[in-house]
C-alpha positions in Angstrom: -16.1 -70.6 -40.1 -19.7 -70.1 -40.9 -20.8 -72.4 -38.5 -19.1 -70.4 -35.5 -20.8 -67.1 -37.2 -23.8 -68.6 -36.9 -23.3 -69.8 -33.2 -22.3 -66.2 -32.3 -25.8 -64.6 -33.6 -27.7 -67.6 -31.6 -29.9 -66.2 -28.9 -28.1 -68.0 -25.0 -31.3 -70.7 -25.2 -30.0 -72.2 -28.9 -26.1 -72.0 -27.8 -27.0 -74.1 -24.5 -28.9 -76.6 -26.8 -26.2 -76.5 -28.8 -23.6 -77.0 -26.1 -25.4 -80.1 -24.9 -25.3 -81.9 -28.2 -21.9 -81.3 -28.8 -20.6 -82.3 -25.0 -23.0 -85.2 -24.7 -24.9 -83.3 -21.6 -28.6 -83.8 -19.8 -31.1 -82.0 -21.3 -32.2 -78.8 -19.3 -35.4 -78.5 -18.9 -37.8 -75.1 -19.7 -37.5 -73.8 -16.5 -33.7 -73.6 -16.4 -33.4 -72.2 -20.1 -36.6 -69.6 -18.7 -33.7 -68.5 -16.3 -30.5 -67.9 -19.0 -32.8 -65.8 -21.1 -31.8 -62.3 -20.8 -32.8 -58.7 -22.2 -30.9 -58.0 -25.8 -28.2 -55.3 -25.1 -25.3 -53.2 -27.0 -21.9 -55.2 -27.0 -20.8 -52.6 -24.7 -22.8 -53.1 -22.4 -22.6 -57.0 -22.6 -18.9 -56.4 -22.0 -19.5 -54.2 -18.9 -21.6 -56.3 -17.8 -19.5 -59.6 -17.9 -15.8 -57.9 -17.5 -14.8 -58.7 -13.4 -15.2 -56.6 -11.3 -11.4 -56.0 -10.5 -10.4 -55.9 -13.4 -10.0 -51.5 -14.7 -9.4 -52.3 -18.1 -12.8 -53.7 -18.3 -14.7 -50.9 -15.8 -17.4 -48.2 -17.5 -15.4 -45.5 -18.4 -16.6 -42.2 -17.9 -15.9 -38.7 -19.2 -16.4 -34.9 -18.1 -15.6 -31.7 -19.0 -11.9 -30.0 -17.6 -14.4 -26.8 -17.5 -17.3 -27.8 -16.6 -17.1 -31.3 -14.1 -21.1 -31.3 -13.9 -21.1 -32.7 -17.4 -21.1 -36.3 -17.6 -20.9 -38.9 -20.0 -19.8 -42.6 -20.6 -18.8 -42.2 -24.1 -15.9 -39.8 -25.6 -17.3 -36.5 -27.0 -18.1 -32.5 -26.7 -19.1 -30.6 -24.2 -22.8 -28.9 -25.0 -21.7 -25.9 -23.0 -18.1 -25.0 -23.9 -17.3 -27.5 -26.8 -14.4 -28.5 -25.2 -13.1 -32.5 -25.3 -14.6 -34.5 -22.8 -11.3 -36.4 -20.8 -11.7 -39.2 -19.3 -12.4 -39.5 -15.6 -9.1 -41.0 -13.5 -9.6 -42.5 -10.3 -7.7 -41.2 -7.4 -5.2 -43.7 -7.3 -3.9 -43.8 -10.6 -3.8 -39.6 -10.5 -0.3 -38.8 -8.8 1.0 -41.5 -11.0 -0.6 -39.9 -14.6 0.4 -36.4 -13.1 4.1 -37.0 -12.4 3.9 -39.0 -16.3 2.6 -35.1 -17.5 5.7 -33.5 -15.6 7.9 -35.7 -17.2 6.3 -35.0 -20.7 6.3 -31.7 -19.9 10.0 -31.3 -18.9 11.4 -33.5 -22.0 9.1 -31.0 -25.0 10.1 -27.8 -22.9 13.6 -28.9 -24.1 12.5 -28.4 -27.5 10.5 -24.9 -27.2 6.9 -26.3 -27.5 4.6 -29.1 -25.9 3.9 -31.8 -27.7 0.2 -30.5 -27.9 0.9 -27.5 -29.8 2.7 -29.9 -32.4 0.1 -31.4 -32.4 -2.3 -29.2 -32.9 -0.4 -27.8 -35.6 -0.1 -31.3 -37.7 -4.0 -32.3 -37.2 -5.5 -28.7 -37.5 -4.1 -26.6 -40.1 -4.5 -23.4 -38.0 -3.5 -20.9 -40.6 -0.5 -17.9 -39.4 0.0 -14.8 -39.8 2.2 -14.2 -42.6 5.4 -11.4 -43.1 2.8 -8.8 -45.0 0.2 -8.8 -41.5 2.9 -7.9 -39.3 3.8 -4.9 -41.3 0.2 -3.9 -41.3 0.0 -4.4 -37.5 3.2 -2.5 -36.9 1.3 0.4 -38.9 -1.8 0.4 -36.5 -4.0 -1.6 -39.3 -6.7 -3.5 -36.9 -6.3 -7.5 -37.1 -8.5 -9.9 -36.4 -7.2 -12.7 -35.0 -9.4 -15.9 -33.4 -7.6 -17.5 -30.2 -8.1 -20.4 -27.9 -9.1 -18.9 -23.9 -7.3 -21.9 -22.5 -4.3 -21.9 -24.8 -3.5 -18.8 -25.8 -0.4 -19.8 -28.0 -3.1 -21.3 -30.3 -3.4 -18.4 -33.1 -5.8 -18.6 -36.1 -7.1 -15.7 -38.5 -9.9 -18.3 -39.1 -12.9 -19.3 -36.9 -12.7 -22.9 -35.4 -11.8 -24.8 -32.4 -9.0 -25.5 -30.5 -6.8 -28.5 -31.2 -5.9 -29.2 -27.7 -9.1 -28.8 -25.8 -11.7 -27.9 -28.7 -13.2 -24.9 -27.4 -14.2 -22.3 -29.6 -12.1 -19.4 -30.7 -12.0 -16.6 -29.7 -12.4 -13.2 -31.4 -9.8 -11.0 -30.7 -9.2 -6.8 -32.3 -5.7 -6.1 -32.3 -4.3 -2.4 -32.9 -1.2 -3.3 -34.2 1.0 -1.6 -31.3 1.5 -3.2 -27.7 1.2 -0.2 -25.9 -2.1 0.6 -27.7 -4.5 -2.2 -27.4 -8.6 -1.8 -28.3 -11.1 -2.9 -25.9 -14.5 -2.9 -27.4 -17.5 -3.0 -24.3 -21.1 -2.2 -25.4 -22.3 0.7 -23.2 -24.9 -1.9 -21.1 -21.8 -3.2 -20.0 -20.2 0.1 -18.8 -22.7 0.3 -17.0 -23.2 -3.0 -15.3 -19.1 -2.3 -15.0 -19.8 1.4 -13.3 -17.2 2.9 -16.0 -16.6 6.4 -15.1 -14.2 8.4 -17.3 -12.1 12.3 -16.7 -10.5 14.7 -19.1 -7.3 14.8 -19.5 -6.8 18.8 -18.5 -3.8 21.3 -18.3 -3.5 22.7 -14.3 -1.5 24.3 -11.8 -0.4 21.4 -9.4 1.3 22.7 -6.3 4.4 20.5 -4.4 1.5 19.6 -1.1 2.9 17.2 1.7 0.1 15.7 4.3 1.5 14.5 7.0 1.4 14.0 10.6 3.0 15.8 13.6 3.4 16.1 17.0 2.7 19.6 18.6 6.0 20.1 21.5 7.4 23.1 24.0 9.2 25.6 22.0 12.4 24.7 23.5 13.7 28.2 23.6 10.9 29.0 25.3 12.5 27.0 28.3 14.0 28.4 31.8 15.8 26.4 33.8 15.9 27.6 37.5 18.9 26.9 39.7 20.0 28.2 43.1 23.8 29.5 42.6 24.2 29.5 46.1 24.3 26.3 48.7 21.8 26.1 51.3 18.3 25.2 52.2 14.3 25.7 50.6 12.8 27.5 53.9 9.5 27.4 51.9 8.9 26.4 48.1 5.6 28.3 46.7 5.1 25.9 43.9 3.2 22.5 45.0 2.9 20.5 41.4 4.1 20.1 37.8 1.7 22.4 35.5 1.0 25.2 37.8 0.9 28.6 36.1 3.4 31.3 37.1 3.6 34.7 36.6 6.7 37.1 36.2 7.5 38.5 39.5 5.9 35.9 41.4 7.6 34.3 44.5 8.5 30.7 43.7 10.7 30.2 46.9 12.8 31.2 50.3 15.9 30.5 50.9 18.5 29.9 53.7 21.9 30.4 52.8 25.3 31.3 54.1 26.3 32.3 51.4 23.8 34.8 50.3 24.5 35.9 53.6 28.0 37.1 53.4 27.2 38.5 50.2 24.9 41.1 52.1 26.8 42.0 54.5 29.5 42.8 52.3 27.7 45.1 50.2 26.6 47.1 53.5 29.6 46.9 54.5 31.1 48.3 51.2 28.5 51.2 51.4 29.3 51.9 55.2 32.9 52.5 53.9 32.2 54.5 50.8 29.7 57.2 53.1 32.3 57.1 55.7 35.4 58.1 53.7 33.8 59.4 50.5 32.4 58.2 47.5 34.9 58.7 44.6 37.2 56.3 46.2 35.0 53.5 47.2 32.2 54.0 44.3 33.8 50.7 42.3 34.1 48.8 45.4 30.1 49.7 46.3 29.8 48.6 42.8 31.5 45.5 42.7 29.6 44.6 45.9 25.9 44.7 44.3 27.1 42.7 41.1 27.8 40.0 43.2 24.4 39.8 44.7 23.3 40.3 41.2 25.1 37.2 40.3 24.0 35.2 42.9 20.1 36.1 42.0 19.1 39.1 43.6 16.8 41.8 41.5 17.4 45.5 41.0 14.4 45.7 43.2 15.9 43.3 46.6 19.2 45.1 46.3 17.7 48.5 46.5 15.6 47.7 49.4 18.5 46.0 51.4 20.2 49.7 50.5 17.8 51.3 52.1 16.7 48.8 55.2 20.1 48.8 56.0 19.3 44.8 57.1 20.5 41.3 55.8 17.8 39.3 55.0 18.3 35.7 56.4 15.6 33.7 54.0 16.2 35.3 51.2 13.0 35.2 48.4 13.5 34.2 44.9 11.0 35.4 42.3 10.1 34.1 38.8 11.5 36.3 36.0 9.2 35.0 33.2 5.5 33.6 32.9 5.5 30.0 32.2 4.2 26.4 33.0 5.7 24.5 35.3 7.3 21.6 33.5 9.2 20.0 35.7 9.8 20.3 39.8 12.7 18.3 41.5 12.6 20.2 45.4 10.8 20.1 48.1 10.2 22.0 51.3 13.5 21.7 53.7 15.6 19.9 51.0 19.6 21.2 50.5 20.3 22.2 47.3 23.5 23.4 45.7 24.3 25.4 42.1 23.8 21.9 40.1 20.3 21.1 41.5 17.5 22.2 39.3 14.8 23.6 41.3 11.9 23.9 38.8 11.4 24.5 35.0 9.2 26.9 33.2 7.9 26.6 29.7 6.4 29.4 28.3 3.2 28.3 25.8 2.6 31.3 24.1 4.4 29.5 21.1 4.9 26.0 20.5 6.3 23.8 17.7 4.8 21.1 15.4 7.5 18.8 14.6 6.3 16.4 11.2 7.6 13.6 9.2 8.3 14.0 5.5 8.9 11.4 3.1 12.1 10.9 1.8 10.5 11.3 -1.9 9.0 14.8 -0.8 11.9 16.2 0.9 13.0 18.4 -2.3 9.1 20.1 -2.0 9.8 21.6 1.1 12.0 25.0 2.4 13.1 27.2 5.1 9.8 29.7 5.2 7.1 27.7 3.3 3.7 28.1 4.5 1.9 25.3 6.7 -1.9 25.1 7.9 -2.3 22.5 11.2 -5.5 20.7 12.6 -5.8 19.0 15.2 -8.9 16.6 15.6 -9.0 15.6 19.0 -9.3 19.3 20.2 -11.7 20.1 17.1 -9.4 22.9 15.9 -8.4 23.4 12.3 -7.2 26.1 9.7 -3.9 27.3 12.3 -1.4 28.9 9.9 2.1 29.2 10.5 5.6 28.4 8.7 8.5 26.1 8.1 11.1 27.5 10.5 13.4 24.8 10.7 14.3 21.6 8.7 16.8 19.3 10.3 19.7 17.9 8.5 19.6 14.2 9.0 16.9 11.6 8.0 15.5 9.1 10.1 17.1 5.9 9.4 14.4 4.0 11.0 11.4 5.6 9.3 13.2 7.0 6.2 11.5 10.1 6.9 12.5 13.9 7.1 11.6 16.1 10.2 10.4 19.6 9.5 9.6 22.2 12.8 6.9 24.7 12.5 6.0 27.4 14.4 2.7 28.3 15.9 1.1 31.3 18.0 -0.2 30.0 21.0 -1.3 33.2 22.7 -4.7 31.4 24.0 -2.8 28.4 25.2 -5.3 25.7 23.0 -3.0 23.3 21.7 -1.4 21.1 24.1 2.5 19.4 23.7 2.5 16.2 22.7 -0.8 16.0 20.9 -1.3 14.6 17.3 -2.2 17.1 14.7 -2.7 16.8 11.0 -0.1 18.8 8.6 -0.6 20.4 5.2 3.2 21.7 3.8 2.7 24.1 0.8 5.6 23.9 -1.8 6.0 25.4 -4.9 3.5 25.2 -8.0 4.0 23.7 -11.3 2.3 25.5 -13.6 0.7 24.5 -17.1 1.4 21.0 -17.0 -1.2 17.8 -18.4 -2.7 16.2 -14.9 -5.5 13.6 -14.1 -6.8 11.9 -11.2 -4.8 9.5 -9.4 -7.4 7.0 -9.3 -7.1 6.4 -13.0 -3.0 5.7 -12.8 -2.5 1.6 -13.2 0.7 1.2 -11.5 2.9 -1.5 -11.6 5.9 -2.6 -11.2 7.6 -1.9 -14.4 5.0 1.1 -16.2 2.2 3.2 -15.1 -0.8 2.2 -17.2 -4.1 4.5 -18.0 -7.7 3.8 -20.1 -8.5 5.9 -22.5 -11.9 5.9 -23.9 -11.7 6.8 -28.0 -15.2 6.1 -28.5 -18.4 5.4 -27.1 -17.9 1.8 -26.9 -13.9 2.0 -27.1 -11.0 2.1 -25.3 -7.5 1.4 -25.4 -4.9 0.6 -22.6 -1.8 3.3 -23.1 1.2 3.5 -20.8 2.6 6.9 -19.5 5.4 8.6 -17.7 4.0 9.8 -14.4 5.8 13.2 -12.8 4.4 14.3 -9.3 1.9 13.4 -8.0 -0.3 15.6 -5.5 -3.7 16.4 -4.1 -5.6 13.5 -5.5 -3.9 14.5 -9.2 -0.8 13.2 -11.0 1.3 15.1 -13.5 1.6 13.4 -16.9 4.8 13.9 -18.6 3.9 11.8 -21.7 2.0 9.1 -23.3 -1.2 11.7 -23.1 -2.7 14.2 -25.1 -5.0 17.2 -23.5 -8.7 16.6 -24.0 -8.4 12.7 -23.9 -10.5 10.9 -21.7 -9.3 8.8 -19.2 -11.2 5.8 -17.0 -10.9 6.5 -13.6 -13.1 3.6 -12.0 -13.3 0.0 -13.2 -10.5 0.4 -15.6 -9.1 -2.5 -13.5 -11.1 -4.8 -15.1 -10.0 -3.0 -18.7 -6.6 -3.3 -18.0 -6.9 -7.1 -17.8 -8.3 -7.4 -20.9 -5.8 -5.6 -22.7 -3.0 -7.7 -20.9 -4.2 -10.7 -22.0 -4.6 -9.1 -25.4 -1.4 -7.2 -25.5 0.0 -11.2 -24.6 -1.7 -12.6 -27.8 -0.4 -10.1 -29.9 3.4 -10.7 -28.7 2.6 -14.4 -29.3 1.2 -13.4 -32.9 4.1 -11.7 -33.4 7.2 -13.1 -32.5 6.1 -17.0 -32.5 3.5 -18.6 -34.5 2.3 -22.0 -33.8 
């Protein structure tokens, strides 16, 4: 045995000597033991250095950091940056098979409620927990101090250290006791660098305000729909094109009909009569006579001059009883028409509506009478009053929206149907009641979240029932107090903070590891 020891601390010259006395071989001469001399290194590196090449068992192993992969090393140890456990470096090929090995361990622990590190963790590192009495002091708002891993957050410790799973340091961690209360301490350099910007929390009047946006229309009972009530032919049609302006009284068109015809001679006729064998007995049938031409579209004005010409007019004029716009004009010149053909319609613009969408939400903000203000931006024209005249009893079942009419003077004839406009409904106020900006509500899917800020270098995440919200403010019903200060930009950043604490402090509280 102490001859092989002392074979094994033989520099490679003495063990080939040695070799060739014991096997009976040649003598080498100096220039081939020359060549077998080599530089004394570690037994690691001899190993390396000798192991085959296809052999991975026997390939330099290297080691980085999970955090940091810039770090590396060929021996186990820390990371200088983060002090986390430098793992071992896998080579592509063997990393589906090693990660489907970790599903598999991580399926079987689930099983048992924890991984096998956290067991772990808690057999090599006595990581002390907190105990029966620190719970009642957290549920009384007594601050804690508890240390936690930022990888692992179910590693807990009242103590400073490391974490057993990955080594990284703990970290320090304020807890309020209550986990809709958590503290947030941020020096006021940060703030800034953070842009924290911060509102009271005041008492005001909000009032129920929809914005919207509506369409300006005709005023549909500001519509005239002009038909001939006789049968016959347009002799000559006055109006040439669809927005032509037309004033009461003015000729729109001539007629030929039979019809209106007949009709004038029988009212002559009837008068003829009546002179000829007195009045009182043929008064009603004179009568009788001129409502018929009446019916048939004659004016006062035509049937008193056919009284008095005596003559039957064979194109018989029609005149426009109303000013309006043209809005629509089916005829032409020489084309038969009968009582169902619409010759022309008018629209009269000296009022038009503003029909506008209201959410389904907002509906109970709005009534008959309310006041509205318009603008329209493409024909630069704002601050138009007017009022809710009509709200229509069905819902949109596309949009899920409500439509509301409003009526507008229009004696200038500036707004235009059919363009957009921009609509501001004023409901009823709410007086006395807590509000703050909008922009500092954190809203999610289960609570509305706000930052308050208790001291210069404090705050605390508090959640808080939200009632309506309008004009840039929202209504606080609880969860508030007047004169509190409330972040209204970067509290995004805040509330993250406090999740991740709020988090820890379940974990502290209902399971210790």
């Amino acid at each position: 045995m102490n001859s092989f020891k002392t074979v094994k601390k033989q520099t490679p010259k003495a063990v080939l000597i040695l070799s060739s006395l014991l096997l009976g071989t040649p003598w080498l001469s100096h220039a081939q033991l020359a060549s077998t001399q080599e530089p004394v290194a570690t037994e690691a590196a001899v190993n390396s250095a000798t192991a085959p090449k296809n052999n991975s068992l026997n390939q330099v192993k290297t080691y980085t950091c999970p955090m940091h992969p810039e770090v590396l090393s060929h021996e186990p140890g820390r990371c200088p940056k983060c002090n986390m456990f430098l793992v071992e470096k896998q080579d592509t090929a063997n990393a589906a098979a090693e990660h489907a090995q970790h599903q598999a361990a991580d399926h079987q622990t689930s099983e048992h409620g924890q991984t096998l590190a956290a067991k772990a963790s808690s057999q090599v590192f006595d990581t002390p927990t907190p105990k029966a009495d620190s719970l009642v002091k957290a549920q009384n708002h007594v601050t804690t101090i508890k240390y936690v891993c930022p990888m692992h957050a179910h590693i807990i410790s009242d103590v400073p250290g490391t974490c057993p799973i990955c080594g990284m340091n703990l970290e320090k961690v304020e807890t309020g006791g209550n986990t809709q209360e958590i503290n947030i301490n941020v020096s006021g350099s940060m703030q800034q660098a953070l842009a924290l910007k911060v509102a009271k929390v005041e008492r005001d009047t909000l009032w129920k305000f929809v914005e919207t946006v509506g369409q300006i229309d005709y005023d549909e009972s500001q519509i005239t729909h002009i038909h001939a009530r006789v049968t016959g032919w347009i002799e000559k049609l006055m109006i040439k094109s669809v927005g032509d302006t037309v004033k009461k009284d003015q000729l729109i068109y001539e007629i030929y009909s039979p019809d209106l015809i007949n009709a004038q001679d029988d009212y002559l006729l009837a008068m003829d009569t009546a002179k000829a064998n007195g009045q009182g007995r043929y008064k009603d049938l004179v009568r009788n006579a001129g409502l018929r031409l009446s019916f048939l579209g004659f004016n006062d004005r035509q049937i008193k001059q056919l009284a008095e010409s005596h003559q039957t007019q064979y194109r018989v004029p029609f005149y426009a009883k109303e000013d309006g716009i043209v809005k629509a004009l089916d005829v032409r010149d020489g084309m038969y028409i009968q009582p169902s053909t619409e010759v022309m319609s008018l629209v009269d613009l000296s009022k038009v509506w503003v029909i506008a969408d209201v959410f389904e939400n907002e509906q109970s903000w709005i009534a008959k009478g309310q006041k509205a203000e318009i603008a329209v931006p493409a024909m630069n024209i704002s601050g138009i009053e007017g009022t809710i005249d009509y709200i229509y009893p069905e819902l949109d079942p596309v949009t899920r929206s409500l439509r509301v009419r409003v009526v507008l003077n229009n004696a200038d004839v500036d707004l235009r149907p059919k363009t957009l406009a921009k609509v501001s409904l004023f409901g009823g106020p709410n007086k006395d009641v807590l509000v703050i900006p909008q922009e500092a509500l954190i809203q999610t899917g289960k609570e509305n979240r706000v930052i308050v800020k208790q001291t210069d270098d404090s705050f605390t995440a508090k959640a808080v029932t939200v009632g309506m919200m309008s004009q840039g403010k929202a209504e606080i019903i609880s969860g508030l107090n007047e004169g509190e200060r409330v972040v209204i930009s970067g509290q995004f950043l805040l509330d993250s903070e406090a999740s991740l604490k709020g988090s820890l402090m379940r974990l502290s509280s209902g399971h210790q590891h």
